[in-house]
C-alpha positions in Angstrom: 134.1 90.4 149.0 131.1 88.5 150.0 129.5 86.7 153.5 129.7 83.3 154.2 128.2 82.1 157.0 128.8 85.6 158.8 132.2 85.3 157.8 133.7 88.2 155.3 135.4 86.1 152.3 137.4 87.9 150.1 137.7 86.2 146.6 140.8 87.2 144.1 140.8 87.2 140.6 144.2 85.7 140.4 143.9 86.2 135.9 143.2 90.3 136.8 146.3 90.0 139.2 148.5 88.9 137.0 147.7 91.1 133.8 148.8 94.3 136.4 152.1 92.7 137.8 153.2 90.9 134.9 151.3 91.4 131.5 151.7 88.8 128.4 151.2 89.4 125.6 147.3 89.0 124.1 147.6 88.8 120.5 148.4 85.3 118.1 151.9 85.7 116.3 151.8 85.9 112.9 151.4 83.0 110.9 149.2 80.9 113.3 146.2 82.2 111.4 145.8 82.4 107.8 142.9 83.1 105.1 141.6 79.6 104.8 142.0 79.0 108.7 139.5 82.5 109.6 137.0 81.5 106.5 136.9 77.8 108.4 136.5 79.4 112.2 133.8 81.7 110.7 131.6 78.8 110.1 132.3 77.3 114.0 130.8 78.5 117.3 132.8 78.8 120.9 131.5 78.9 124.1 134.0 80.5 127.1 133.4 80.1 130.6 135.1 82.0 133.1 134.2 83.8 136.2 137.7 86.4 135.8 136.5 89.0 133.3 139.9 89.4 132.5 140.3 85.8 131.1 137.0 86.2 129.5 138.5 89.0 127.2 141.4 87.6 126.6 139.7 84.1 125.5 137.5 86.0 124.0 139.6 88.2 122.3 141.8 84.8 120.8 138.9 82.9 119.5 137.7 85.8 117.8 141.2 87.0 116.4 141.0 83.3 114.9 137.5 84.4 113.4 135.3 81.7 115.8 131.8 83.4 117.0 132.2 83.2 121.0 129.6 83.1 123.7 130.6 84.0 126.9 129.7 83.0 130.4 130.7 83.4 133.9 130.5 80.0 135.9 129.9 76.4 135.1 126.1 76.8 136.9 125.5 79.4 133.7 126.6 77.5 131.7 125.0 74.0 132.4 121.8 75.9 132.3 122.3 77.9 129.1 123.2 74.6 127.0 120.2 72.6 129.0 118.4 75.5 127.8 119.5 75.3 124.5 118.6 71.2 124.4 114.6 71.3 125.7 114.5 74.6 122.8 115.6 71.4 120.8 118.9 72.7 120.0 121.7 69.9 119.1 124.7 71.9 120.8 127.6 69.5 119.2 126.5 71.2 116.3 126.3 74.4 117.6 129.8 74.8 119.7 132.8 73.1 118.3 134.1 73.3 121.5 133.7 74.7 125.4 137.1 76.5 126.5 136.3 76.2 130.7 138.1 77.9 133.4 138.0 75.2 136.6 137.6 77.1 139.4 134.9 79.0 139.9 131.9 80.1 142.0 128.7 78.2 142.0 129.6 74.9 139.7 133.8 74.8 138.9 135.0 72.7 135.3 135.5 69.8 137.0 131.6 69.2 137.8 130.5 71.0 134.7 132.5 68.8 132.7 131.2 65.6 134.7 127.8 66.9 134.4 128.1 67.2 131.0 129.7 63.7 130.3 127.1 61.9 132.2 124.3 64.1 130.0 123.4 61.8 126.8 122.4 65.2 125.0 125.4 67.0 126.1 127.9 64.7 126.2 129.8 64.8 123.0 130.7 68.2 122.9 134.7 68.9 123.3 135.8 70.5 126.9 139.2 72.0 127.3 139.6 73.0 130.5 141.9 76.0 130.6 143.4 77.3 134.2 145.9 79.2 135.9 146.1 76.2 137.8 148.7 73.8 136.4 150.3 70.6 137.7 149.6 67.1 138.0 146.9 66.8 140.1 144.8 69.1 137.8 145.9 66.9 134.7 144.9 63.8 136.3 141.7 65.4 137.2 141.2 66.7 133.7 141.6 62.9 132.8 139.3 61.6 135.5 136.5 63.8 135.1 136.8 63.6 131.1 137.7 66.8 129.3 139.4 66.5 125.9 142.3 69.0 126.8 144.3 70.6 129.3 146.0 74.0 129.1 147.6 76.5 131.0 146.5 79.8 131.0 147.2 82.5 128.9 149.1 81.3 126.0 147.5 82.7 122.9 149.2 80.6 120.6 148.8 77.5 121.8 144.8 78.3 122.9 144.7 79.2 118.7 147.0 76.1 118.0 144.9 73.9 119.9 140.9 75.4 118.9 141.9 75.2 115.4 142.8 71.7 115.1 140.3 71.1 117.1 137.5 72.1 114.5 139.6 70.7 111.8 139.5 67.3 113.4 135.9 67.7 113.5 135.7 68.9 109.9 137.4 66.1 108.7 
């Protein structure tokens, strides 16, 4: 609960919602993940942004199943400052993340405008976005096209979040 304009908003967390009413299931099924696929994630870096701490974990908890190192944040405004951080410390962050796995909405700066911001950053602006979301339907795919991001995908499907991270940084190993 917080005060806008001397009006009580209450904000849901519609991911910690859903694990009480209806839990899925967390883990990657056997056979996504091999030996050669966790000695390849080992040597690739994730960042997560999310502001439900309950898709945190579970993002979290995929990637590093997989064997990716993960850094975790909680809104696009974080996270637009950690990796313009990261560039005046002279940091090339293509080659430090293999990817950005982004919730949309959130407080402060949702995926949509951290993923513009980032595409209209020269330093930034190669680094792969998957926006990930609760939120599915076409309007959010077309805005997933319009504001750049290299992938769409519904949350929380272990597998294909796996699936979809681990070709990703085999495309880019290639």
């Amino acid at each position: 609960v917080c005060q806008v304009e001397k009006e009580m908003v209450e904000i849901l967390d519609v991911e910690q919602i859903l694990s009480e009413v209806a839990p899925t299931r967390q883990d990657i099924s056997e056979g996504i993940v091999n030996e050669g696929v966790q000695e390849n994630a080992k040597k690739h870096h994730i960042l997560i942004v999310d502001d439900s701490s309950v898709a945190r974990k579970q993002i979290k908890r995929c990637m590093e199943q997989v064997g990716f190192a993960t850094t975790v944040l909680c809104d696009g405004r974080e996270a637009l400052d950690y990796l313009q951080g990261m560039v005046a410390d002279g940091v090339d962050v293509t080659k430090e993340f293999a990817m950005v796995i982004s919730d949309i909405e959130m407080p402060e700066m949702d995926g949509y405008t951290l993923t513009t911001t980032i595409r209209n950053d020269s330093r930034l602006q190669d680094l792969f976005i998957l926006l990930h979301t609760s939120l599915s339907g076409v309007f959010n795919e077309a805005m997933v096209k319009k504001v750049g991001a290299d992938g769409f995908l519904a949350k929380f499907q272990p597998d294909e979040l796996a699936r979809l991270a681990i070709e990703t940084v085999q495309a880019q190993s290639d």
